[in-house]
N, C-alpha and C positions, 0 to 999 in steps of 0.2 A: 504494500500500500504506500501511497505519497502522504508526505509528510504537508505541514501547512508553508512551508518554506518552498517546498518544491512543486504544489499546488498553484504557488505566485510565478514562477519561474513558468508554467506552463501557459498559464494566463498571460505572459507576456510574450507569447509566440502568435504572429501575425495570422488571421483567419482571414481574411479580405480577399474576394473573389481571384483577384489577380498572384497573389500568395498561393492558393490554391493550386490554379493552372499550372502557375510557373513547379511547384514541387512536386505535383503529376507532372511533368514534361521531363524532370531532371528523376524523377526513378523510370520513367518508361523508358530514356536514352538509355541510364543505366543498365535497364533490364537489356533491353534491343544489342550494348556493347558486351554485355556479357555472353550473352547467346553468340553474338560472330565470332569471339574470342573461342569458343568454344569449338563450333562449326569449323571455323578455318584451322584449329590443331585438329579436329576428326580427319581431316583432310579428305575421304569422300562421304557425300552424301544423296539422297532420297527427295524429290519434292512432290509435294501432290498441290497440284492449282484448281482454282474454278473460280468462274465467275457468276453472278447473280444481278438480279436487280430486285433485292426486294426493300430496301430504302430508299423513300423520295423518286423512285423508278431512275434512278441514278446506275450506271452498274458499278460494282465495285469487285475487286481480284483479292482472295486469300491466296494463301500459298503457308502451305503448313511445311516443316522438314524435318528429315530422321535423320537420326548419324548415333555414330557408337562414341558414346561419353565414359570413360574409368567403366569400361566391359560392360556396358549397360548401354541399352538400345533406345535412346531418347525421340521425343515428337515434340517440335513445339509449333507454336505458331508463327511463322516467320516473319510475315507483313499481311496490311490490311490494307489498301489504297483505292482509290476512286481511279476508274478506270476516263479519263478527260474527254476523248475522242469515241468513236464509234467501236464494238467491243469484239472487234478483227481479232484472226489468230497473231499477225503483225503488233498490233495495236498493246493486245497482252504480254507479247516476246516483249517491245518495248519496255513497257513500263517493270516489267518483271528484271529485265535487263538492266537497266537506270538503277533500281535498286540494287543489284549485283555488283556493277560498275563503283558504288557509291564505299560499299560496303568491302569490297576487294573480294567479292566469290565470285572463284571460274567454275565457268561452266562445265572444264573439262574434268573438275570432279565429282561431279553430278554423276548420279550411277545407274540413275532412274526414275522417270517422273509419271507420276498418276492422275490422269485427267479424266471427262468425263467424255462422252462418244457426241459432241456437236462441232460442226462442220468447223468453227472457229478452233478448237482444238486439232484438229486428227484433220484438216484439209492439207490436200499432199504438197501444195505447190508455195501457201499464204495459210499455212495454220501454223500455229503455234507450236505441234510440233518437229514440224518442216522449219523453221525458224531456230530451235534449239540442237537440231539434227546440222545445222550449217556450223553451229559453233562445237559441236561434238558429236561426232558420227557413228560414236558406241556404247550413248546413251541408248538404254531401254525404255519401253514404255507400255505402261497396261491403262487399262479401264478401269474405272474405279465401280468395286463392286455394290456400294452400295446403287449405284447409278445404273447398273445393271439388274437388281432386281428391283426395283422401283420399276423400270419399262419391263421386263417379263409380267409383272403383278399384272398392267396396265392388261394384257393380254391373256388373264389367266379365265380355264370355264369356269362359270360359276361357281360350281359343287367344289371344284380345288380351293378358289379363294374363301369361300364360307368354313371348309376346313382349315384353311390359313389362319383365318381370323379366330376360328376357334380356339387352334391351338397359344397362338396368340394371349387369347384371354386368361387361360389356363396356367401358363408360364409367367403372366404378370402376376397371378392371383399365389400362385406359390411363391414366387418372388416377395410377395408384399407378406406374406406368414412367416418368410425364414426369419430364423434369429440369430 
């Protein structure tokens, strides 16, 4: 517990909106130099990208990454960014690139990147990952399986998905009982 000396001492630490911002800005840099610090001694790593719009119909680009930390197989979230321009396979290399560029990660130790199966991704000529294939040519690449069973569902007869969801029900219902 705080004493009444150190209760003052607390009190005299700035709350004012801009205090705020600014010390969320200087632990997110933190966090963000820690994580490259880390990434760039794994020396290869994993990405999985995707883009969305479901803020302000804006799109914007995650990009999560794996790499092996002290023998342990880490994920984090790599960037979050508003995608400016029209949301091209081009468009994503770009911007996904810029932060690369910024941050000193080559592409050429990228081992593998996970996207989802739309034309802006996986186009052979102007997708993004026809873009990343130019700057490393033995990079891998898969579908991201949740993205995969989401459109099988989409396609499923009836009688299999009504078993789906049953099972579904069944596995949350014991989930919510374990102790």
């Amino acid at each position: 517990m705080l004493g009444p000396n150190e209760v003052k001492e607390v009190n005299k630490v700035s709350l004012s909106a801009d205090t705020v911002k600014r010390r969320i800005q200087d632990m997110s840099s933190d966090i963000l130099g820690t994580l490259i610090k880390k990434l760039l001694s794994a020396e290869k790593f994993a990405l999985q990208i995707d883009e969305t719009n479901y803020i302000k119909n804006k799109a914007q680009l995650i990009a999560i990454v794996r790499f092996v930390d002290e023998d342990f197989i880490k994920e984090h979230y790599l960037f979050y960014k508003e995608v400016p321009e029209r949301t091209t396979g081009e468009e994503i290399f770009r911007v996904t690139d810029d932060f690369f560029k910024i941050c000193n990660i080559q592409w050429s130790n990228c081992i593998a990147v996970c996207t989802d199966g739309a034309a802006a991704m996986t186009g052979n000529k102007k997708g993004f990952v026809s873009c990343v294939k130019q700057k490393n040519p033995t990079v891998q690449f898969t579908h991201c399986c949740i993205h995969r069973e989401a459109l099988m569902v989409k396609n499923l007869p009836e009688e299999l998905l009504n078993t789906i969801n049953e099972c579904i029900k069944i596995i949350n219902l014991i989930k919510s009982r374990a102790t």
